[in-house]
Backbone as a chain_set.jsonl record, in Angstrom:
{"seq": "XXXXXXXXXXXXXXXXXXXXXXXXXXXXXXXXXXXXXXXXXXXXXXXXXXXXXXXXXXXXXXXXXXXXXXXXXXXXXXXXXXXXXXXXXXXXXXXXXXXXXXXXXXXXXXXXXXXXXXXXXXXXXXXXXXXXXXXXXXXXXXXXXXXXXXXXXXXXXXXXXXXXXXXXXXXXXXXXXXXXXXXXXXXXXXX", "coords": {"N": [[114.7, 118.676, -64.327], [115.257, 119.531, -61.684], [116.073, 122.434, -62.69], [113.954, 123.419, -63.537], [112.446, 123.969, -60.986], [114.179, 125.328, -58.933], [113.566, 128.72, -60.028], [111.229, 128.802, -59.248], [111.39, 128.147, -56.557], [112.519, 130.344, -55.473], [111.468, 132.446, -56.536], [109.252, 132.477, -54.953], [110.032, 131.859, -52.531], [110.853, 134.689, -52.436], [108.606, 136.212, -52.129], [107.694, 135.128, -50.148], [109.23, 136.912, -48.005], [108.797, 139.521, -48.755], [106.865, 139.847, -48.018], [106.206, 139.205, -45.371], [108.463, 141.266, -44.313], [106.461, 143.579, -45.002], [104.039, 143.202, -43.406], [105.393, 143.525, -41.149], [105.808, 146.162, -41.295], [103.678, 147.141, -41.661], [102.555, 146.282, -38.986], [104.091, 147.482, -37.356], [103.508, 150.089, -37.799], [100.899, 150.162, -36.653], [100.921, 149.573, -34.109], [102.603, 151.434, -33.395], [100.365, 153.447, -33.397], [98.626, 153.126, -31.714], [99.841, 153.814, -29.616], [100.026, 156.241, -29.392], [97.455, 156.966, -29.555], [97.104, 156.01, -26.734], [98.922, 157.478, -24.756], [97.5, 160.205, -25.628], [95.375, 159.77, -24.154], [95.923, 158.916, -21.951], [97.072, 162.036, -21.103], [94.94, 163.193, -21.038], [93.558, 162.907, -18.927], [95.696, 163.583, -17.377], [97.667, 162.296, -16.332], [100.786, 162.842, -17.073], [103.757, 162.061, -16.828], [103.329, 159.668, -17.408], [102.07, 159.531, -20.021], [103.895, 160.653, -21.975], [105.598, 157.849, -21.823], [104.228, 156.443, -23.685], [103.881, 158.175, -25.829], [106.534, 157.775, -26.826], [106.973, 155.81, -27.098], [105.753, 155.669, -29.347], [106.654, 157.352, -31.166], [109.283, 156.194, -31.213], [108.76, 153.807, -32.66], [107.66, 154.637, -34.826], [108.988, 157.314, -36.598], [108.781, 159.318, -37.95], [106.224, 160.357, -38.258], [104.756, 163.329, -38.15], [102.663, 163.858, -36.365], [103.087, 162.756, -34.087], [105.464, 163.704, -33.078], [104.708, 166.472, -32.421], [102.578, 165.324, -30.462], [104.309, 164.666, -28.776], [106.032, 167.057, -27.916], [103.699, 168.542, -27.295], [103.427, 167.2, -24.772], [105.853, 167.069, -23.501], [105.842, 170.248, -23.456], [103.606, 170.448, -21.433], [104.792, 168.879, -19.117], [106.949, 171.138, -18.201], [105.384, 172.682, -16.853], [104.978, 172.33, -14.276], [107.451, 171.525, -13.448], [110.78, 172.475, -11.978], [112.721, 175.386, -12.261], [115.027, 175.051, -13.612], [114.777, 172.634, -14.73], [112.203, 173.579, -16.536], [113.976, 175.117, -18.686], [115.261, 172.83, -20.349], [113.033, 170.986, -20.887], [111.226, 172.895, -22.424], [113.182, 173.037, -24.563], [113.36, 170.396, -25.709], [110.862, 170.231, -26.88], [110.693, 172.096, -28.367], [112.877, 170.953, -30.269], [111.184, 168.834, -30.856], [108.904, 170.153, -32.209], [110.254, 171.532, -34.347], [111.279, 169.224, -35.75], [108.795, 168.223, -36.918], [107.819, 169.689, -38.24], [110.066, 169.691, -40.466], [109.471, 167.69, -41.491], [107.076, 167.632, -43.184], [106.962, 170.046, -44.264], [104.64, 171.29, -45.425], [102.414, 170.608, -44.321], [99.443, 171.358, -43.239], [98.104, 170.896, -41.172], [99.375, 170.242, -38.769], [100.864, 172.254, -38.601], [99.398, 174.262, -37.998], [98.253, 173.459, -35.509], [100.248, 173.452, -33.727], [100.894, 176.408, -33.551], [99.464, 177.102, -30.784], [101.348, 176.082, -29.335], [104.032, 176.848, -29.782], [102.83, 179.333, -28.56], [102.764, 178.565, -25.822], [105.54, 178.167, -25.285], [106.246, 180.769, -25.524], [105.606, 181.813, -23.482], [105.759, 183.562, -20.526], [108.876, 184.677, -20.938], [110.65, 182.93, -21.912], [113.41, 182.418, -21.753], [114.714, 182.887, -24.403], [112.617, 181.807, -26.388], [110.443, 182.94, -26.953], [111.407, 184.529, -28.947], [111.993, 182.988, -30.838], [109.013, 181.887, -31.39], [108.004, 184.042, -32.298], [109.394, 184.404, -34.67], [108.205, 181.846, -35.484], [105.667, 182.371, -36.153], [105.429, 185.163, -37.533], [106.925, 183.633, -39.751], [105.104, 181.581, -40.534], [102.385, 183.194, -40.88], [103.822, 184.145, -43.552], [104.168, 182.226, -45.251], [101.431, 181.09, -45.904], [99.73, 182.983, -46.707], [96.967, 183.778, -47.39], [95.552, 182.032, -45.47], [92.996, 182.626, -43.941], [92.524, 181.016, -41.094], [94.652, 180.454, -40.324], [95.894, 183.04, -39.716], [93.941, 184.342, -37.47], [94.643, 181.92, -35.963], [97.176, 182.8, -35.079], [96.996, 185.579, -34.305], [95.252, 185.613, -31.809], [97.229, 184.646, -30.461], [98.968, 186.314, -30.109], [97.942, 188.613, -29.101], [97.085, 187.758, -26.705], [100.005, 187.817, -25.95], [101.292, 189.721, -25.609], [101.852, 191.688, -28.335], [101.452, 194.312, -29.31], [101.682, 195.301, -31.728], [102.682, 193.316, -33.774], [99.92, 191.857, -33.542], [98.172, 193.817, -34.087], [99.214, 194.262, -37.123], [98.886, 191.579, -37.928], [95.89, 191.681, -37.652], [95.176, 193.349, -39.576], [95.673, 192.269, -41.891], [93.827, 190.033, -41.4], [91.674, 191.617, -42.084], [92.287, 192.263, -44.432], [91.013, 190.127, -45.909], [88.806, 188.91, -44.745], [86.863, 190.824, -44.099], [84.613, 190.712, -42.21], [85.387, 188.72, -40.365], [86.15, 190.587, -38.221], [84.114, 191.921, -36.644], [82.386, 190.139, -35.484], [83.963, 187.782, -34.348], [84.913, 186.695, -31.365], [87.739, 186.349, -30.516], [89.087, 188.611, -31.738], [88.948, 190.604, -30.58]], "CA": [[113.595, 118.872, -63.435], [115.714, 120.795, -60.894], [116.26, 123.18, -62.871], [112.216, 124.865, -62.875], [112.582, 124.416, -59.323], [115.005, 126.457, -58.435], [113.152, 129.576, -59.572], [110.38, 129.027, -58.605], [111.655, 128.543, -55.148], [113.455, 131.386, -55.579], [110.523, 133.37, -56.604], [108.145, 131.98, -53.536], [110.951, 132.85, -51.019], [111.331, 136.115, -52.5], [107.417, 136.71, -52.23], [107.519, 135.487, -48.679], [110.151, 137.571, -47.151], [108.594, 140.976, -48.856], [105.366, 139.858, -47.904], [106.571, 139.482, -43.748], [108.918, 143.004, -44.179], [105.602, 144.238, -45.191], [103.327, 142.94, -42.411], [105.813, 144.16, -40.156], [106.458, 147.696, -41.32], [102.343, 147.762, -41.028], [102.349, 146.146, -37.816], [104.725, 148.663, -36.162], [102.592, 151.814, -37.686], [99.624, 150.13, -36.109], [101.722, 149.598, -32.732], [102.616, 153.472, -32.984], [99.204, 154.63, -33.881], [98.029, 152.542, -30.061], [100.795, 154.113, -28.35], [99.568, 157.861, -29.545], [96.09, 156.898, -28.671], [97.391, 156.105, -25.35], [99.233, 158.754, -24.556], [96.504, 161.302, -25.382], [94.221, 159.476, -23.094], [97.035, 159.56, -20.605], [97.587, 162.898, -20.946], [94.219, 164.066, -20.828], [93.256, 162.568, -17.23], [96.609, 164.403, -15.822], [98.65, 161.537, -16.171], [101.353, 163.72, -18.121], [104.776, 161.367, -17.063], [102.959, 158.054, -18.03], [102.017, 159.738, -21.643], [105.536, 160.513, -21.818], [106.397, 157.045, -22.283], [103.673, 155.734, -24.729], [104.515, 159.003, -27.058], [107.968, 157.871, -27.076], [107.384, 154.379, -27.835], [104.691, 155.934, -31.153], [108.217, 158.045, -31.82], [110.104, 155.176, -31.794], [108.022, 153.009, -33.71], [107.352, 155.566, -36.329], [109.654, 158.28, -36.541], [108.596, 160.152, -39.49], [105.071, 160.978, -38.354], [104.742, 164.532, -37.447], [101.779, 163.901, -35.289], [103.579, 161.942, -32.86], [106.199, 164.518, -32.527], [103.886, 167.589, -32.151], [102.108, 165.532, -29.5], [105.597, 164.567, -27.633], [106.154, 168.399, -27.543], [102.861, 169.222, -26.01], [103.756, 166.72, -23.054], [106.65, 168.341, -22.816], [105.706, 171.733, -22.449], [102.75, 170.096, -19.98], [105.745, 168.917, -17.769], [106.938, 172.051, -18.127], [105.031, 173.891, -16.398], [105.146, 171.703, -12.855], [108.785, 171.649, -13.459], [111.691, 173.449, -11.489], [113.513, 176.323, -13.41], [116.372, 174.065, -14.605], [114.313, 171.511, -16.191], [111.564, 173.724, -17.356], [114.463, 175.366, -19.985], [115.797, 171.775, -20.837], [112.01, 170.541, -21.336], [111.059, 173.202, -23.833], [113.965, 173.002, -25.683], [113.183, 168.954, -26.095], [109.699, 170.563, -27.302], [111.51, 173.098, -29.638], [113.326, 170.05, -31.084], [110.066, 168.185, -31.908], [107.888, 171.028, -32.958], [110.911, 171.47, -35.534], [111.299, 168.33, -36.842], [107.762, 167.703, -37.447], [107.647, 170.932, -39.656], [110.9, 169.365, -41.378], [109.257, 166.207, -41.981], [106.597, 167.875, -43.807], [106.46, 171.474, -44.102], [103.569, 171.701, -46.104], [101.075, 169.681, -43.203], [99.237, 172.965, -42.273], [97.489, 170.513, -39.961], [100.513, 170.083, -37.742], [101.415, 173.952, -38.309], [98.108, 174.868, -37.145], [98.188, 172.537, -34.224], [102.054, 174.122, -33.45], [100.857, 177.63, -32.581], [99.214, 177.298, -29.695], [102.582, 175.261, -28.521], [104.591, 178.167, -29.576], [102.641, 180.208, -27.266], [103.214, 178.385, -24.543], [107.355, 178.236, -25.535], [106.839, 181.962, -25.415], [104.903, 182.15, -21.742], [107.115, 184.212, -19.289], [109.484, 185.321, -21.491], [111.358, 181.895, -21.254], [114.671, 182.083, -22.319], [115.296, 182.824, -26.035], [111.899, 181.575, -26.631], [110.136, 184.362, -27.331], [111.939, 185.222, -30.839], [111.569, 181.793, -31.719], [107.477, 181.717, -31.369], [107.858, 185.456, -33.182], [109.992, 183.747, -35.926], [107.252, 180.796, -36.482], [104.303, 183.069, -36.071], [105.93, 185.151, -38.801], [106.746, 182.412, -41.058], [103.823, 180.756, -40.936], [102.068, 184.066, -41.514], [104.306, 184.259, -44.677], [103.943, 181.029, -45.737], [99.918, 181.081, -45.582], [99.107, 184.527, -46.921], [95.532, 183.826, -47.647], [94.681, 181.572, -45.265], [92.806, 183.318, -42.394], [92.281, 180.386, -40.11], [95.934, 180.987, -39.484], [95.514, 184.499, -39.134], [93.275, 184.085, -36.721], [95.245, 181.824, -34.73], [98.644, 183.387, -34.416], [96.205, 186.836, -33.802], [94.857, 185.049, -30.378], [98.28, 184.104, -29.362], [100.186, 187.99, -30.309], [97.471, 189.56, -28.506], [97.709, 187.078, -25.68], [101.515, 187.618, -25.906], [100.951, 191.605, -25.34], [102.673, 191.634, -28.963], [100.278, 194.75, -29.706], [102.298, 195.733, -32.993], [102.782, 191.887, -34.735], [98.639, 191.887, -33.324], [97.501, 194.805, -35.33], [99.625, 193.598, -38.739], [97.426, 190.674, -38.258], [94.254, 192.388, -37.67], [95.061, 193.921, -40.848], [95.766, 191.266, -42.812], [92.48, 189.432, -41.556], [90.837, 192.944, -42.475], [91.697, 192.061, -46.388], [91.27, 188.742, -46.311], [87.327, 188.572, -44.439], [86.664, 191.968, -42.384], [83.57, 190.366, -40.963], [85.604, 188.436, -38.682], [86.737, 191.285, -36.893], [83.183, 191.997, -36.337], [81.804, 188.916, -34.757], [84.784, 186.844, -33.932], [85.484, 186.903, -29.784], [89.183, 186.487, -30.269], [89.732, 189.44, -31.969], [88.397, 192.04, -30.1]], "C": [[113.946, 119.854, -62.314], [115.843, 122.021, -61.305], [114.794, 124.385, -62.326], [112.459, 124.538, -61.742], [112.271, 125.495, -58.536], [114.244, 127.952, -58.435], [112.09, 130.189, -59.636], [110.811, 129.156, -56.995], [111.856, 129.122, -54.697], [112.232, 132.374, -55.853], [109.522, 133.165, -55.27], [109.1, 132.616, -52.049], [110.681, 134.459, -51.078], [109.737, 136.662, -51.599], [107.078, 136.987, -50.851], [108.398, 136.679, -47.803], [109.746, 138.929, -47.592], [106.944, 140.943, -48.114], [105.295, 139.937, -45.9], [107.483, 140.873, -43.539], [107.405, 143.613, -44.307], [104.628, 144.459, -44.513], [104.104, 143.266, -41.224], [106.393, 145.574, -39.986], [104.772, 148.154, -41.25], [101.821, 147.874, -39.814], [102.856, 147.631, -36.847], [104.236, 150.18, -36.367], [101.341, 151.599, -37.168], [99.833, 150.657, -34.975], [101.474, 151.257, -32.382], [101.192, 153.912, -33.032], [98.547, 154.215, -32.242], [98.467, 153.491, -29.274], [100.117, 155.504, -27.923], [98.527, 157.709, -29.215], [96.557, 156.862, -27.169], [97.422, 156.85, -24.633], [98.187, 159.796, -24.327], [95.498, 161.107, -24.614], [94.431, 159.445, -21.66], [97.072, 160.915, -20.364], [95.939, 163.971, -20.555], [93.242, 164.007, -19.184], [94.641, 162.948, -16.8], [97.664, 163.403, -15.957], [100.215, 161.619, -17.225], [102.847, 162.422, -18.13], [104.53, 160.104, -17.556], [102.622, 158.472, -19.785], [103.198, 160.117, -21.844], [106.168, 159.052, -22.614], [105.69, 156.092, -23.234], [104.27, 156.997, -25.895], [105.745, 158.56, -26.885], [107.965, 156.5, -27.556], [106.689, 154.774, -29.136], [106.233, 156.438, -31.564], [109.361, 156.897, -31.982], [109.643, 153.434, -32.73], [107.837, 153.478, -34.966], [107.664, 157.234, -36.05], [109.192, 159.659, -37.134], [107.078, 160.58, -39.262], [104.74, 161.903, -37.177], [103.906, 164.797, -36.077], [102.33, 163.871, -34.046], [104.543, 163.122, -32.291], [105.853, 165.888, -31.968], [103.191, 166.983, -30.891], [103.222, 165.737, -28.335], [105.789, 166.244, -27.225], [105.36, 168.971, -26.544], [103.091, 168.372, -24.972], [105.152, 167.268, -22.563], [106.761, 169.394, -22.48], [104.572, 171.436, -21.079], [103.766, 169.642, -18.846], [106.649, 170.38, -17.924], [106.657, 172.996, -16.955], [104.65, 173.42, -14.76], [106.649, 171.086, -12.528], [109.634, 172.738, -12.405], [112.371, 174.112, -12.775], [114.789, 175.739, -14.273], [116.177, 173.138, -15.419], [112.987, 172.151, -17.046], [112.859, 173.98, -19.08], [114.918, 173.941, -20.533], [114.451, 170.812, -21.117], [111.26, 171.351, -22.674], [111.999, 172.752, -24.83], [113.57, 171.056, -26.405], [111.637, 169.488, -27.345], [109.829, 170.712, -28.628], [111.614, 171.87, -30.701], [112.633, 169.315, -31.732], [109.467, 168.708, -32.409], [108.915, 171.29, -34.575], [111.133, 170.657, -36.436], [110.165, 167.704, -37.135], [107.789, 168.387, -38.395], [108.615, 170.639, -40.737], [110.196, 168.194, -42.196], [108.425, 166.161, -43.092], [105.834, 169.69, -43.917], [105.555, 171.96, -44.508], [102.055, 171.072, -45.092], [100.225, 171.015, -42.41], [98.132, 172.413, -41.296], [98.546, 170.774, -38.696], [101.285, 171.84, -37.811], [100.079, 174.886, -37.865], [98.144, 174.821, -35.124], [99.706, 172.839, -33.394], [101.714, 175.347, -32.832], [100.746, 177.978, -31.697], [100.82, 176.922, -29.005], [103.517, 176.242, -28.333], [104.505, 179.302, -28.667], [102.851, 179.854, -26.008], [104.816, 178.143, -24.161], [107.428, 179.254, -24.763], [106.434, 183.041, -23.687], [106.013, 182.761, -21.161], [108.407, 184.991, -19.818], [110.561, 184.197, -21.377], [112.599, 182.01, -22.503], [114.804, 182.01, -23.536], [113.792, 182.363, -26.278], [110.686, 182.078, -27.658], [110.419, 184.522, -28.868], [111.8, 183.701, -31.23], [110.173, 181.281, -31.839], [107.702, 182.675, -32.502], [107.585, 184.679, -34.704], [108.843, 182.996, -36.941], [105.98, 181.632, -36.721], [104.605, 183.394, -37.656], [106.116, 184.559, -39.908], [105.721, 181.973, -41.504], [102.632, 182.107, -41.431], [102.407, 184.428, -43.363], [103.871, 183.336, -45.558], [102.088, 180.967, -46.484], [99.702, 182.587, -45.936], [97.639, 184.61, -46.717], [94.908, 182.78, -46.863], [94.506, 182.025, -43.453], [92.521, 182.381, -41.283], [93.89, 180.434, -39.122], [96.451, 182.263, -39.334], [95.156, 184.591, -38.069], [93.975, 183.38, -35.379], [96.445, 182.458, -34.157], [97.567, 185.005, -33.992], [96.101, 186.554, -31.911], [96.059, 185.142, -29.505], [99.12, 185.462, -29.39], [99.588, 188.158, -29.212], [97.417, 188.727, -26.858], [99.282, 187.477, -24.84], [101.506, 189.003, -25.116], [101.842, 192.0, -26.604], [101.794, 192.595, -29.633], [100.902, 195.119, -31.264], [102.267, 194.806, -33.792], [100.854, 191.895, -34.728], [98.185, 192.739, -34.442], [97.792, 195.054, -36.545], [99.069, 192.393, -38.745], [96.442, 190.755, -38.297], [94.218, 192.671, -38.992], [95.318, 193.318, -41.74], [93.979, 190.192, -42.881], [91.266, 190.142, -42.257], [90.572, 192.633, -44.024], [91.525, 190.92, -46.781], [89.471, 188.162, -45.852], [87.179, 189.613, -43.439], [85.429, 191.383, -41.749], [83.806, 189.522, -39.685], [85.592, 189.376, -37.713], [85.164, 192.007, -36.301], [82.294, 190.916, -35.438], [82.912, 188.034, -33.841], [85.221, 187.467, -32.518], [86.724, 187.294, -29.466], [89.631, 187.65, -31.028], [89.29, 190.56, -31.301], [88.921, 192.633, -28.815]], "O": [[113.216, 120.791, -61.99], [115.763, 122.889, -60.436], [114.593, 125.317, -61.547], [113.084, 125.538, -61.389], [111.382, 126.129, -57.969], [114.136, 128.543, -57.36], [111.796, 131.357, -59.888], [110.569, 130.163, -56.33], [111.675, 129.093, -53.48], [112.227, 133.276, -55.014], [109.175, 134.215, -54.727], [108.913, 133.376, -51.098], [110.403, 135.233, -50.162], [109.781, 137.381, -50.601], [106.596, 137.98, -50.307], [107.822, 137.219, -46.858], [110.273, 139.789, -46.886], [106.176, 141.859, -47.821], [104.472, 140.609, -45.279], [107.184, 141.568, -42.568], [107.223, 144.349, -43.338], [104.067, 145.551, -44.606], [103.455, 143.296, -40.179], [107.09, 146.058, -39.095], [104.482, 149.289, -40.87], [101.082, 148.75, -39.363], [102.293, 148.407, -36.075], [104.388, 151.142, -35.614], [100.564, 152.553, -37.113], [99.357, 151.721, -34.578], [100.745, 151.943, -31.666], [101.016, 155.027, -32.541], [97.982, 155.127, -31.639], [97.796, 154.016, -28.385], [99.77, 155.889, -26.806], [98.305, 158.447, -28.255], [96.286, 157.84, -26.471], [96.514, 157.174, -23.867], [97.928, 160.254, -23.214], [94.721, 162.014, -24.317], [93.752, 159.711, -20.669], [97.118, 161.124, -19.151], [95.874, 165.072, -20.007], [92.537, 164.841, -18.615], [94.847, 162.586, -15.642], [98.758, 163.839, -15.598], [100.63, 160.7, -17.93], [103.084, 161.865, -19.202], [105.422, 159.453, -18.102], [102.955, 157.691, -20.676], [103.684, 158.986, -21.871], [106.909, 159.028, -23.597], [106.27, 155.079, -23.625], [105.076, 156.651, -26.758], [106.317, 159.629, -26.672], [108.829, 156.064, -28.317], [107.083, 154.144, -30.117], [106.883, 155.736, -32.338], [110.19, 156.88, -32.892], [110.215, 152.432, -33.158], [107.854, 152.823, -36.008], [106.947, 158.089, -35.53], [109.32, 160.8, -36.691], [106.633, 161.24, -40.201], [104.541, 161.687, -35.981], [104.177, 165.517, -35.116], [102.164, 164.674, -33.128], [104.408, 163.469, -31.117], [106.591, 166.425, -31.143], [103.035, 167.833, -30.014], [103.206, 166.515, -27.381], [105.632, 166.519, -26.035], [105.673, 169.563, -25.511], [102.896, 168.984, -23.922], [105.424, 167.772, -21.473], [107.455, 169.792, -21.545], [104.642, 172.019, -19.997], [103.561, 170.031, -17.696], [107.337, 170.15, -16.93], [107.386, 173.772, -16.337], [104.025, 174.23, -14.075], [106.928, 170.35, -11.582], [109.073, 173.787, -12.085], [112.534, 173.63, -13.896], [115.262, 176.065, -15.361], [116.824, 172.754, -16.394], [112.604, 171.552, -18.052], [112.755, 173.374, -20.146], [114.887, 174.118, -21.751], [114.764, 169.736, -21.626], [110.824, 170.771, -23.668], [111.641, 172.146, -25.84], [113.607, 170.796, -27.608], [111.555, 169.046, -28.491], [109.453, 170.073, -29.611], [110.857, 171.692, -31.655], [112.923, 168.954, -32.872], [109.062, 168.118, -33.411], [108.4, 171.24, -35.691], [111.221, 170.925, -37.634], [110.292, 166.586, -37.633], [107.788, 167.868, -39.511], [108.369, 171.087, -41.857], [110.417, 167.911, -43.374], [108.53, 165.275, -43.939], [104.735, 170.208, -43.723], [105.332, 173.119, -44.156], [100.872, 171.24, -45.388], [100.413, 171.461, -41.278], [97.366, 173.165, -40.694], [98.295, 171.555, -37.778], [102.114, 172.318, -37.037], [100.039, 176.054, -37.48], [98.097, 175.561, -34.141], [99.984, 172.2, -32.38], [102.104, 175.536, -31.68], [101.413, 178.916, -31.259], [101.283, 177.669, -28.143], [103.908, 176.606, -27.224], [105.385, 179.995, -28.157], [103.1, 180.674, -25.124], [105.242, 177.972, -23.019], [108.104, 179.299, -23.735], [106.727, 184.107, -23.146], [107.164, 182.385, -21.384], [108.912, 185.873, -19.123], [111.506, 184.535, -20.664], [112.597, 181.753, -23.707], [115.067, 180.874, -23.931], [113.631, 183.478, -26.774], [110.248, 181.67, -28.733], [109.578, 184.616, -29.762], [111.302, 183.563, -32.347], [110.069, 180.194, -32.407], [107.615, 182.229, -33.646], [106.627, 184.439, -35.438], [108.546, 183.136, -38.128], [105.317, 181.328, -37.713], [104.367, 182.694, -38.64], [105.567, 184.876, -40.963], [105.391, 181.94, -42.689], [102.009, 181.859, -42.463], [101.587, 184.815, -44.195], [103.235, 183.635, -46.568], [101.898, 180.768, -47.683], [99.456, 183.294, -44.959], [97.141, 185.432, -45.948], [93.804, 182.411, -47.263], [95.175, 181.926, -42.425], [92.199, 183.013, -40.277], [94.152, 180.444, -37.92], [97.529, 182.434, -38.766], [96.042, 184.993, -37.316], [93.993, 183.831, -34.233], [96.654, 182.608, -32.953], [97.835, 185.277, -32.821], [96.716, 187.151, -31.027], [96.111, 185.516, -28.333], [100.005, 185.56, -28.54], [100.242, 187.98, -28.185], [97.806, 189.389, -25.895], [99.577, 187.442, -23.646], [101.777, 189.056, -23.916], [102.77, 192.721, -26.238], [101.195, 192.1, -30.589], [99.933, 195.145, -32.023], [101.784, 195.177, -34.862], [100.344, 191.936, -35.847], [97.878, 192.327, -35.56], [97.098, 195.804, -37.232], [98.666, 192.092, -39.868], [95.794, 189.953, -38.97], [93.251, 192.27, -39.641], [95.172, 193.966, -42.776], [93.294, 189.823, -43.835], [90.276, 189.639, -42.789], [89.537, 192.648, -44.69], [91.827, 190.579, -47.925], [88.935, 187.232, -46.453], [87.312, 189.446, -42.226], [85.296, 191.68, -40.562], [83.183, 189.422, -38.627], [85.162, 189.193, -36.575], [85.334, 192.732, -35.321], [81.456, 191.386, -34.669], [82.625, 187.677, -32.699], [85.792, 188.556, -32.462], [87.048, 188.13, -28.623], [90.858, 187.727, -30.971], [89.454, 191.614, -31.915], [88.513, 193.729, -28.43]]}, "num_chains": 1, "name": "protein.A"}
């Protein structure tokens, strides 16, 4: 009689203990998904050091999702830029570090490489320290990467000609040229 028992008991344990790992590896991507709401609601009333520390609890709740790390970046370049000169370079570079490992995490997310450019441009504001060639770099890439798709044409365009990058600018003009010339006819940002 002990014997069926056993594994059954043995099967019922098992069931429970994947079944609580499982409710708690959902729980803590709920947790994170609060925190990132937070944050962006923090961050968008001004309250840039208090989103700070809900994006860091979504990042440490759930590592692996690019979002979280693309937003942590933009609060870091937003302290940034009410920063002194010694912690703006040691706040991008924190930036740098997340804008990179979101793109590692999933290099193919051309949401989160969309949502990266603008960030890049603000890396490359002022001419901040090495910065600069590393916006170029991603512009470039992501240009490469994306041949045919002009919505990212379009944006790295905004941010060259922004940049005063009139040469990288007008090899994107010309790429948008064979790809839909009626933007460059209507569209605000290119003109």
């Amino acid at each position: 009689m002990l014997k069926n028992k056993v594994p059954k008991i043995f099967l019922i344990t098992l069931v429970l203990i994947a079944g609580i790992c499982f409710e708690y590896c959902i729980s803590k991507t709920y947790v994170a998904d609060v925190y990132y709401k937070k944050a962006r609601e923090l961050e968008k009333k001004g309250s840039i050091e208090e989103a700070l520390i809900f994006i860091n609890e979504a990042v440490d709740k759930n590592p692996n999702e690019p979002t979280y790390l693309k937003e942590r970046a933009r609060i870091y370049i937003a302290l940034s830029a009410g920063a002194n000169a010694g912690s703006v370079h040691a706040l991008k570079n924190l930036a740098l570090i997340d804008l990179k490992t979101a793109y590692a995490l999933n290099p193919n997310n051309l949401v989160v490489i969309r949502n990266s450019i603008p960030l890049y441009y603000f890396l490359a504001v002022e001419n901040s320290q090495g910065f600069t060639t590393t916006a170029k770099d991603f512009f470039s890439e992501t240009k490469h990467r994306f041949p045919n798709d002009v919505g990212v044409y379009v944006s790295v365009a905004k941010y060259e000609k922004k940049l005063g990058w009139t040469r990288d600018y007008e090899e994107t003009l010309a790429q948008i040229k064979n790809l839909r010339p009626d933007l460059l006819e209507w569209n605000e940002l290119l003109r």
